[in-house]
FIKOLZA-1660 file (N, C-alpha, C; in steps of 0.1 Angstrom, whole numbers, plus 5000, padded with zeros to 4 digits):
% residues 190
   i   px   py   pz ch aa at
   1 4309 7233 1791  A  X  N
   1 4314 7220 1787  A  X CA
   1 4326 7218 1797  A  X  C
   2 4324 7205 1804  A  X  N
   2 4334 7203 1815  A  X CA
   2 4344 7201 1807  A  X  C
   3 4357 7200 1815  A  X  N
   3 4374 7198 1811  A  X CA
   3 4372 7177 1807  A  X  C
   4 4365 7173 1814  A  X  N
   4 4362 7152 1810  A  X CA
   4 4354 7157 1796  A  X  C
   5 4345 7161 1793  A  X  N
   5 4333 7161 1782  A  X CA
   5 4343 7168 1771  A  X  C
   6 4354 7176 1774  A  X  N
   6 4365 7183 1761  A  X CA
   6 4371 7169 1756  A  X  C
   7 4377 7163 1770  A  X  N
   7 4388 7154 1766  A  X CA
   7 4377 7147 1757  A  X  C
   8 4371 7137 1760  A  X  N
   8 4361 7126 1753  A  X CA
   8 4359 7131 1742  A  X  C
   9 4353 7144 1740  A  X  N
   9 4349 7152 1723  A  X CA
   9 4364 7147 1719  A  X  C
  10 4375 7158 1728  A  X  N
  10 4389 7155 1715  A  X CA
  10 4392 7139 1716  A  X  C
  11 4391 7133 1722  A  X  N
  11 4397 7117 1718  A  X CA
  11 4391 7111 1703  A  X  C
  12 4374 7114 1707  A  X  N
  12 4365 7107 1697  A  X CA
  12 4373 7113 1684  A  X  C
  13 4373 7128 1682  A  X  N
  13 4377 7131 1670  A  X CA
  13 4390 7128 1661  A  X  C
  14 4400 7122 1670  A  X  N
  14 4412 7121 1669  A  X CA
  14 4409 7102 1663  A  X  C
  15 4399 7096 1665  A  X  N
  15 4404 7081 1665  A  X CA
  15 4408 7079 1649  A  X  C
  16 4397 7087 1644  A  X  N
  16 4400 7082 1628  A  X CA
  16 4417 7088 1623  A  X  C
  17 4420 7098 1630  A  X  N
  17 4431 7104 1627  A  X CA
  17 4441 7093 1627  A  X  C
  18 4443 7088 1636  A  X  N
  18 4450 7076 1644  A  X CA
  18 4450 7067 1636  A  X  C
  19 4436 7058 1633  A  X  N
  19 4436 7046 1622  A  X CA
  19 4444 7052 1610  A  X  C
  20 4445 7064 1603  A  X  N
  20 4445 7067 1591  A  X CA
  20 4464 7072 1592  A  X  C
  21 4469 7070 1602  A  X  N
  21 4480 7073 1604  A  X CA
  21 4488 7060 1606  A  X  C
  22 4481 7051 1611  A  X  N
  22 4485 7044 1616  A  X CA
  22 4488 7036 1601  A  X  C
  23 4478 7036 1593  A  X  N
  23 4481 7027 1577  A  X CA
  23 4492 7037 1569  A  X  C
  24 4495 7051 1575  A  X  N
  24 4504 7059 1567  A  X CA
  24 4515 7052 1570  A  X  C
  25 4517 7052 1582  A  X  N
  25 4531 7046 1591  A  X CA
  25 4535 7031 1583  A  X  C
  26 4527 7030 1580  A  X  N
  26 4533 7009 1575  A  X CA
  26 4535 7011 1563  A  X  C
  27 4527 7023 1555  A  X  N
  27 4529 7022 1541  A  X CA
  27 4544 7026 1534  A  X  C
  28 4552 7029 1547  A  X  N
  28 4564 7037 1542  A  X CA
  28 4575 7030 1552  A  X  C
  29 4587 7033 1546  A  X  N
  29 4600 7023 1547  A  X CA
  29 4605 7028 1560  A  X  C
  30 4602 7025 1572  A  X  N
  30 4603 7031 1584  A  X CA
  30 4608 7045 1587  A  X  C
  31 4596 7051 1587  A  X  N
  31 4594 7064 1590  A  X CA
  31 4603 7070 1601  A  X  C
  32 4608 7083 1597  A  X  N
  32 4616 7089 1606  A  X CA
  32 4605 7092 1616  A  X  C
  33 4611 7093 1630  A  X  N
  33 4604 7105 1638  A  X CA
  33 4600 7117 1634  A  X  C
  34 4610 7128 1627  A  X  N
  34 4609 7136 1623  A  X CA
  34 4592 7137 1613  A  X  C
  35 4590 7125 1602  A  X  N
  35 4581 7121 1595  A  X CA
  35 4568 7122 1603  A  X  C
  36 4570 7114 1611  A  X  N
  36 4555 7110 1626  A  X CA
  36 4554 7125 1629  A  X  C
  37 4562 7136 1631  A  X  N
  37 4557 7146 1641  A  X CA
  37 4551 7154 1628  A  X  C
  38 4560 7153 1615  A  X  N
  38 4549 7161 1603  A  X CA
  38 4539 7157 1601  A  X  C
  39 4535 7145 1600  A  X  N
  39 4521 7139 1595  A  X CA
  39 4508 7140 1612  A  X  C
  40 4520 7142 1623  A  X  N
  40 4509 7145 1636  A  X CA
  40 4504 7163 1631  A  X  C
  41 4517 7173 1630  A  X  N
  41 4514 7184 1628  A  X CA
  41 4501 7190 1620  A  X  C
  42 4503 7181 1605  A  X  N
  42 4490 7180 1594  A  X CA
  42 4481 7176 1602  A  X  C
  43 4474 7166 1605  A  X  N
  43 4463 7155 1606  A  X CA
  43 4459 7168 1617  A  X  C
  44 4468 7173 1628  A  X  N
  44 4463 7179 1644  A  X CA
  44 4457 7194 1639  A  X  C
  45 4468 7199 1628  A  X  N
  45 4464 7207 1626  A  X CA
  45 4452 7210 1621  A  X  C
  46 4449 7203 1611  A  X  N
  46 4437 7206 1601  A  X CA
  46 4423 7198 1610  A  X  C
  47 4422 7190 1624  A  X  N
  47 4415 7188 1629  A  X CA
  47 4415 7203 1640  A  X  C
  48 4425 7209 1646  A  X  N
  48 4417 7221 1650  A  X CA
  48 4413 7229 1642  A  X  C
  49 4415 7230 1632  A  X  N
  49 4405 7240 1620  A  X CA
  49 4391 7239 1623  A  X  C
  50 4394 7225 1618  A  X  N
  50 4380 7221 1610  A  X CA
  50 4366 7226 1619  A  X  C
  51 4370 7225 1633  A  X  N
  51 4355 7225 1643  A  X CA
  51 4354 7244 1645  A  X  C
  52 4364 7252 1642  A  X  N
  52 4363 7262 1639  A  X CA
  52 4357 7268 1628  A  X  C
  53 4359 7259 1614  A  X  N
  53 4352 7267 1604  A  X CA
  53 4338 7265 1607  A  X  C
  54 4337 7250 1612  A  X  N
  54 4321 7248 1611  A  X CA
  54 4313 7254 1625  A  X  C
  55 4320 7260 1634  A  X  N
  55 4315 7268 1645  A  X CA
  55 4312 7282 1637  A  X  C
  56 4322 7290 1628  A  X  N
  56 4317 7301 1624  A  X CA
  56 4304 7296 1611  A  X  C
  57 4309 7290 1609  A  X  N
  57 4295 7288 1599  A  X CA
  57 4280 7281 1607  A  X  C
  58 4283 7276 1615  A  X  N
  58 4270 7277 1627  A  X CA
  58 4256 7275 1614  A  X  C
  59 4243 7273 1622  A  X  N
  59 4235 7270 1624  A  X CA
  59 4229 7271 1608  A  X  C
  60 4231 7283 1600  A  X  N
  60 4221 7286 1586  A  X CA
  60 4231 7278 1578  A  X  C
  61 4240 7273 1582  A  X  N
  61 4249 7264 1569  A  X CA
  61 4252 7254 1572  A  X  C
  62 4246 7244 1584  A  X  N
  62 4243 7232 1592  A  X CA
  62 4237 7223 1582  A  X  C
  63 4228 7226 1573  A  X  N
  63 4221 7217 1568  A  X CA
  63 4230 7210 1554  A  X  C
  64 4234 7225 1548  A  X  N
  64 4244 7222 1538  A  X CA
  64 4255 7215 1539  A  X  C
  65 4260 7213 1553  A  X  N
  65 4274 7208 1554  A  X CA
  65 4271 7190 1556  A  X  C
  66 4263 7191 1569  A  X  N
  66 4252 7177 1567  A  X CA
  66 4248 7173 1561  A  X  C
  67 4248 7175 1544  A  X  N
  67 4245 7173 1536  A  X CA
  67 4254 7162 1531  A  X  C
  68 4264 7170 1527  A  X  N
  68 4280 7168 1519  A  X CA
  68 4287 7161 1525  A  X  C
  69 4288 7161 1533  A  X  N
  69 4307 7158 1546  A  X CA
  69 4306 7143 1547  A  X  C
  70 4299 7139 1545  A  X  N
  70 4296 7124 1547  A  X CA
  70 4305 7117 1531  A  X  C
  71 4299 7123 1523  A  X  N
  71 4298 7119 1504  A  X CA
  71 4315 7122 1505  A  X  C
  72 4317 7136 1511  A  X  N
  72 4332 7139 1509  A  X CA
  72 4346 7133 1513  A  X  C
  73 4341 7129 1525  A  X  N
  73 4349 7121 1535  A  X CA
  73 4354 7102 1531  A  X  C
  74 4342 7100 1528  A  X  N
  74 4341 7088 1519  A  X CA
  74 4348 7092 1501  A  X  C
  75 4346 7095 1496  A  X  N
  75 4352 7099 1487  A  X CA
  75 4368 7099 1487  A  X  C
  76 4367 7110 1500  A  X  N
  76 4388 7108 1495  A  X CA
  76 4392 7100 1506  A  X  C
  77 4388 7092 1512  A  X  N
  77 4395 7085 1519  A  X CA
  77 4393 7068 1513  A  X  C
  78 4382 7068 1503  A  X  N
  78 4380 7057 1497  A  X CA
  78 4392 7056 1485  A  X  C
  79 4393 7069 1479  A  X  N
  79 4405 7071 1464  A  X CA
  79 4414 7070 1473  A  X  C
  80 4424 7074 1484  A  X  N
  80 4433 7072 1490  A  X CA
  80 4440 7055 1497  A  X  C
  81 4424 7049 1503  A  X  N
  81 4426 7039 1506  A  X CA
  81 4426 7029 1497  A  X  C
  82 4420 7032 1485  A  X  N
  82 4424 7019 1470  A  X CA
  82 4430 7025 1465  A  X  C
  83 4442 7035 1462  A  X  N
  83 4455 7037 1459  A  X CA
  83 4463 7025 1468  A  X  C
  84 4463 7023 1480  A  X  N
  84 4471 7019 1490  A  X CA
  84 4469 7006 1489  A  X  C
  85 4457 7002 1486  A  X  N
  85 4451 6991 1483  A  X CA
  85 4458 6982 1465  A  X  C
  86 4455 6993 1461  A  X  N
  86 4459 6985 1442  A  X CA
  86 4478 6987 1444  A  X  C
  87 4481 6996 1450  A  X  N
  87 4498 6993 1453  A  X CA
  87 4499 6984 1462  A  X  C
  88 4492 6979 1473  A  X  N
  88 4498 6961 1479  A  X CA
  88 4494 6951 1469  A  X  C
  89 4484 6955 1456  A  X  N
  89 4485 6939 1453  A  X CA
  89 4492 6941 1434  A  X  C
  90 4501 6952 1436  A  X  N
  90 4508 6951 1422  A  X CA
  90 4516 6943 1421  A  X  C
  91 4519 6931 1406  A  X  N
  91 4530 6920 1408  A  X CA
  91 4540 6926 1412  A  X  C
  92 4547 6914 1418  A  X  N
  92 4563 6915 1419  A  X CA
  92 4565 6929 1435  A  X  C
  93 4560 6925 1442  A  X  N
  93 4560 6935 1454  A  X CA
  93 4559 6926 1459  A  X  C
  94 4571 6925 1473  A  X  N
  94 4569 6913 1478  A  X CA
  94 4577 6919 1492  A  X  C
  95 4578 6910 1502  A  X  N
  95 4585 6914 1516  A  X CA
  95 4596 6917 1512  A  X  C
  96 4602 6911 1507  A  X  N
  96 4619 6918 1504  A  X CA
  96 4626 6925 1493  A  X  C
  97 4617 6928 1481  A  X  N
  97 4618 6938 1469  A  X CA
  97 4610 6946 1469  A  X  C
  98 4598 6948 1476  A  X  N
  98 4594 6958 1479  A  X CA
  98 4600 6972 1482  A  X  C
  99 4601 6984 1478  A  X  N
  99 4606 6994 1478  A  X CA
  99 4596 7006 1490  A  X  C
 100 4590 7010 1496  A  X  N
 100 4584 7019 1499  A  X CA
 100 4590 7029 1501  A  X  C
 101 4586 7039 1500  A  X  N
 101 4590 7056 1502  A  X CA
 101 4592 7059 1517  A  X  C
 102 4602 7069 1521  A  X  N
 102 4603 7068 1532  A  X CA
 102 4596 7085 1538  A  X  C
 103 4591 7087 1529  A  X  N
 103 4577 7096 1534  A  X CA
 103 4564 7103 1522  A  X  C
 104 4555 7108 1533  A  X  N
 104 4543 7109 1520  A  X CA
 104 4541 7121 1515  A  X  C
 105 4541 7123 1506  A  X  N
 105 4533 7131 1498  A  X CA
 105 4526 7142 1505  A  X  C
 106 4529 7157 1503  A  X  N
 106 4522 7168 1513  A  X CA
 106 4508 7164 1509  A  X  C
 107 4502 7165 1497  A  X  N
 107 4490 7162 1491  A  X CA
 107 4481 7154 1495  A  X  C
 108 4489 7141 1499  A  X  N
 108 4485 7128 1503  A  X CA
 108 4477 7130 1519  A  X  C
 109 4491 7133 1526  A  X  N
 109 4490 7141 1543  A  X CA
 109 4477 7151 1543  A  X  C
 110 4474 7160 1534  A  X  N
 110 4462 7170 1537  A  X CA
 110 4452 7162 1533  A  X  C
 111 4450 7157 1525  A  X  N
 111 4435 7154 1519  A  X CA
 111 4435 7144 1530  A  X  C
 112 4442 7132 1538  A  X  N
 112 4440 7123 1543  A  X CA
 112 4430 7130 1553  A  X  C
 113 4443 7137 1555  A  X  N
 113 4440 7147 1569  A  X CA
 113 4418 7152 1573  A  X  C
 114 4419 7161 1555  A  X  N
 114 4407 7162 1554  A  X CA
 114 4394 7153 1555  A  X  C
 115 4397 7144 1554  A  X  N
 115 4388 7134 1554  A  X CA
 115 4382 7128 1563  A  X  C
 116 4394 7129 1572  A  X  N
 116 4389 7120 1588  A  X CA
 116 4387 7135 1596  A  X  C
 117 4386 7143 1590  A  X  N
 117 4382 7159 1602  A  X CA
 117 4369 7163 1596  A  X  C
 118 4362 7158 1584  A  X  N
 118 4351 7167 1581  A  X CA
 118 4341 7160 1596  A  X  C
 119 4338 7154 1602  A  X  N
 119 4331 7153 1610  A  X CA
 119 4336 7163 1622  A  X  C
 120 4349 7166 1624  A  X  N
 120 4348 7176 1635  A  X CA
 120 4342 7190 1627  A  X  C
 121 4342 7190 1619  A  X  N
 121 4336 7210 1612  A  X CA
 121 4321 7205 1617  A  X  C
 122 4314 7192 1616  A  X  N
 122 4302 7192 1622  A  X CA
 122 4298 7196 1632  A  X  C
 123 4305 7186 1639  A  X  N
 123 4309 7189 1653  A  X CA
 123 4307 7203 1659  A  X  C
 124 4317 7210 1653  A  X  N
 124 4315 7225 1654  A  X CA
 124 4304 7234 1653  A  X  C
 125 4295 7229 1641  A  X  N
 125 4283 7238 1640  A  X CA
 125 4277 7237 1654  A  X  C
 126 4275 7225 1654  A  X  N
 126 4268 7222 1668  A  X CA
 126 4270 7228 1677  A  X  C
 127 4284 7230 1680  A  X  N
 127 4293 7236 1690  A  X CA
 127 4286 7253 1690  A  X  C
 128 4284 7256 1679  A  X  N
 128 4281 7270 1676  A  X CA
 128 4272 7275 1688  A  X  C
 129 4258 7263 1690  A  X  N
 129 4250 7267 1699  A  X CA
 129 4250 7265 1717  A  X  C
 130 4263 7265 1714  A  X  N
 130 4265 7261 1730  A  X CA
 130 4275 7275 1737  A  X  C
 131 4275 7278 1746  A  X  N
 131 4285 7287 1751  A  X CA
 131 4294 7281 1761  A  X  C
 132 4307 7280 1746  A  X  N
 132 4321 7276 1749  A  X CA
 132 4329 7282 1745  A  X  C
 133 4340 7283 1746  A  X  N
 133 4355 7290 1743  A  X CA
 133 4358 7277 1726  A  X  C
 134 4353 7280 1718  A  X  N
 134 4359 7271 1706  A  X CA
 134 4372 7272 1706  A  X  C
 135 4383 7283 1707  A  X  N
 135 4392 7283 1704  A  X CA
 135 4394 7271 1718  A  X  C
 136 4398 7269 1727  A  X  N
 136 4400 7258 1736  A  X CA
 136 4397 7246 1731  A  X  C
 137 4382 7247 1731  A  X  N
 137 4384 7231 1725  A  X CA
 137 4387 7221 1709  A  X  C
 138 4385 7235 1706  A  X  N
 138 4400 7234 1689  A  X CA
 138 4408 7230 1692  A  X  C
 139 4414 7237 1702  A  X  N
 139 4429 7235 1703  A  X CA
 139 4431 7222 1711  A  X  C
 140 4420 7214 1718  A  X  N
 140 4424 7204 1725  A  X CA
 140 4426 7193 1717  A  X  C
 141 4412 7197 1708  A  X  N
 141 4411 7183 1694  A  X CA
 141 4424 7187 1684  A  X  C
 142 4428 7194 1681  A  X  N
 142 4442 7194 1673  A  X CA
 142 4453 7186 1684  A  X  C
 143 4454 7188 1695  A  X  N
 143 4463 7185 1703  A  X CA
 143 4466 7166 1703  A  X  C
 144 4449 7166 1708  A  X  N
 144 4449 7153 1709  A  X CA
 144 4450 7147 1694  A  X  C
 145 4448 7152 1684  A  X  N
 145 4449 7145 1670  A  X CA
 145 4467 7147 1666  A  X  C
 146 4470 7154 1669  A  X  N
 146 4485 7155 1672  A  X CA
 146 4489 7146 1675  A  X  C
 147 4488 7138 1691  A  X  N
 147 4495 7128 1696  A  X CA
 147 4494 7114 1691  A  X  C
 148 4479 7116 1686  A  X  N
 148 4476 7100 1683  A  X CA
 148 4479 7098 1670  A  X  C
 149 4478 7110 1659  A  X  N
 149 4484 7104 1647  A  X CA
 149 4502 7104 1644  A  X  C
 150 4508 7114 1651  A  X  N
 150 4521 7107 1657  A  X CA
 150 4524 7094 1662  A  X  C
 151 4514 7088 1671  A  X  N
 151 4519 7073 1678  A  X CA
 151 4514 7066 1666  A  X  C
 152 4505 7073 1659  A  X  N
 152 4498 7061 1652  A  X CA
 152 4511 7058 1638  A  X  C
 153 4513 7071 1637  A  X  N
 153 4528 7068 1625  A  X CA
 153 4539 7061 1632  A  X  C
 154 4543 7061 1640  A  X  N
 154 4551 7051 1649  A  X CA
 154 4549 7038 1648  A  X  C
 155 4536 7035 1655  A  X  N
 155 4536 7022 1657  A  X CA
 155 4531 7013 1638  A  X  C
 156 4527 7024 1634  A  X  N
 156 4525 7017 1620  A  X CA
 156 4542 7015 1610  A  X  C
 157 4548 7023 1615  A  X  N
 157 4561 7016 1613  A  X CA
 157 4567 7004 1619  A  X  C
 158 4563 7002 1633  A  X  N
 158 4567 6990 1629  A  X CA
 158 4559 6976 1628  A  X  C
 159 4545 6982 1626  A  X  N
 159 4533 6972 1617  A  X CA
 159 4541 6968 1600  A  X  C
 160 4546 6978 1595  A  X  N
 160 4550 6980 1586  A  X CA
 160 4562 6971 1582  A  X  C
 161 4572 6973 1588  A  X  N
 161 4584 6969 1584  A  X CA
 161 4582 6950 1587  A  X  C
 162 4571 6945 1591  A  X  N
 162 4570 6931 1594  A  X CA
 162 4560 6925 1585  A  X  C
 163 4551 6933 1579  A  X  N
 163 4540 6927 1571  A  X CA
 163 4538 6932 1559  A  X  C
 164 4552 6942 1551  A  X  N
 164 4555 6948 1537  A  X CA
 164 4539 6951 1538  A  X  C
 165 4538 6944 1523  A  X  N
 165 4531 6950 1514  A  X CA
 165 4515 6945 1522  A  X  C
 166 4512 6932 1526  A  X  N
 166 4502 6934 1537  A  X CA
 166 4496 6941 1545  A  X  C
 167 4505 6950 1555  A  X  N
 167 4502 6962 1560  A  X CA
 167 4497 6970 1555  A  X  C
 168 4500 6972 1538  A  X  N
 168 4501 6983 1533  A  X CA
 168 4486 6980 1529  A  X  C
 169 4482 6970 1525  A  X  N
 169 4468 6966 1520  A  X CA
 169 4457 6968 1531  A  X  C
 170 4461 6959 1541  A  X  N
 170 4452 6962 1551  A  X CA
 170 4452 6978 1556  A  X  C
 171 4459 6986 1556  A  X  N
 171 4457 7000 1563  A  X CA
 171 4451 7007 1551  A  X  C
 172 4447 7002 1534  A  X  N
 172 4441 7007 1524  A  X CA
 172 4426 7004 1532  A  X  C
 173 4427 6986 1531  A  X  N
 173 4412 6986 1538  A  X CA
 173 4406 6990 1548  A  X  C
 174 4410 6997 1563  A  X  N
 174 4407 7005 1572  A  X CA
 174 4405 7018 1564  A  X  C
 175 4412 7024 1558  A  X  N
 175 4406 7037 1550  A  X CA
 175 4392 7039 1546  A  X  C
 176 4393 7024 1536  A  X  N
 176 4385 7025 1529  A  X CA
 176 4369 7025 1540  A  X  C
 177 4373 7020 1553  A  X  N
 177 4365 7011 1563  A  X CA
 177 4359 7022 1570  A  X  C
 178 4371 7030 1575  A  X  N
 178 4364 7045 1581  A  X CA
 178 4356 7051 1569  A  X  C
 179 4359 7055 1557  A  X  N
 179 4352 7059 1549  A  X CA
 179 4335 7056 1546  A  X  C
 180 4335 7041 1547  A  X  N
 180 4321 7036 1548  A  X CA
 180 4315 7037 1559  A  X  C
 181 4324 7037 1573  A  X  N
 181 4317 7035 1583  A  X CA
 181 4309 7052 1583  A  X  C
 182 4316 7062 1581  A  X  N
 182 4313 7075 1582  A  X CA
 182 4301 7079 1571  A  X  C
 183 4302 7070 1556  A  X  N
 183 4289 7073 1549  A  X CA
 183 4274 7068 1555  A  X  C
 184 4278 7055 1565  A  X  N
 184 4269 7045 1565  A  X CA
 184 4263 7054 1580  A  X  C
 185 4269 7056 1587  A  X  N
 185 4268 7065 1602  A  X CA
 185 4257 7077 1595  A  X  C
 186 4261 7087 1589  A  X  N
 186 4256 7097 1582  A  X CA
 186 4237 7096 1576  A  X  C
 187 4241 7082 1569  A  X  N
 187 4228 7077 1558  A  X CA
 187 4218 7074 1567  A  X  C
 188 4224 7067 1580  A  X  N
 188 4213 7059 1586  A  X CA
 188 4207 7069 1602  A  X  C
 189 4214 7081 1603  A  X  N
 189 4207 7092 1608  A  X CA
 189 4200 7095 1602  A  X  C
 190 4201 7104 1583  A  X  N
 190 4190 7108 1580  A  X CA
 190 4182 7106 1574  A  X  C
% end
């Protein structure tokens, strides 16, 4: 696998990270830096895992995971994104009494995390049959999911701080949107 064909694999894997960071960032009362680099740490981290467990589980457990990861992914990123969703349209939340939190939930941060990385554990199986250094290109897609769900908490702060509780809805409905788009991608391969 050339060093251009790593980057592209880790970009692609990172984009959802990014959207899904990017609706964390607005959902909260202008995020520290500090905040962006925890929610990059999570999101980066649990994306280099993921293409690692599904490289060791390789080829006899391909079918089973291609099964599931689709249903799963959708699942918590859809309960996550209509949480975010049913809190922008609760009464009396409004641009300037709106309260938001000024960070999220570890709980919130992993499962997000999990959701937009079950496609890299795919990824991985695949990877199984190829002769590459996994740990490298783990570590490139953690890297690059690192940076971009950091900018993405960044810049969704200050998506955030201009469009309250709006932001907060629309970054439910991209959740909810990668969610579908990943069941819909999944259904209409098999």
């Amino acid at each position: 696998m050339t060093p251009a064909t790593i980057a592209v694999l880790s970009l692609s894997m990172s984009a959802d990270a990014f959207a899904a960071s990017l609706a964390k960032g607005a959902a909260l009362e202008r995020p520290r830096f500090a905040e962006a680099l925890r929610t990059g740490v999570i999101f980066g981290g649990v994306e280099a895992i993921t293409p690692i467990l599904g490289w060791l589980l390789g080829f006899a457990a391909s079918a089973y995971i291609a099964a599931i990861d689709h249903w799963i992914a959708f699942g918590l990123l859809g309960a996550i994104g209509g949480r975010m969703i049913l809190g922008a349209l609760k009464p009396g939340k409004d641009e300037v009494g709106h309260v938001r939190p000024r960070r999220h939930a570890l709980g919130v941060l992993v499962a997000t995390a999990i959701g937009t990385s079950l496609d890299a554990m795919a990824v991985g199986v695949s990877l199984a049959f190829l002769d590459i250094n996994i740990m490298l290109v783990a570590g490139t897609i953690g890297f690059a999911t690192f940076v971009l769900a950091t900018a993405g908490m960044l810049v969704g702060r200050l998506v955030g701080g201009r469009l309250g509780r709006w932001a907060e809805g629309l970054g439910g409905l991209c959740l909810v949107g990668i969610g579908i788009g990943i069941l819909v991608e999944h259904l209409s391969v098999g």
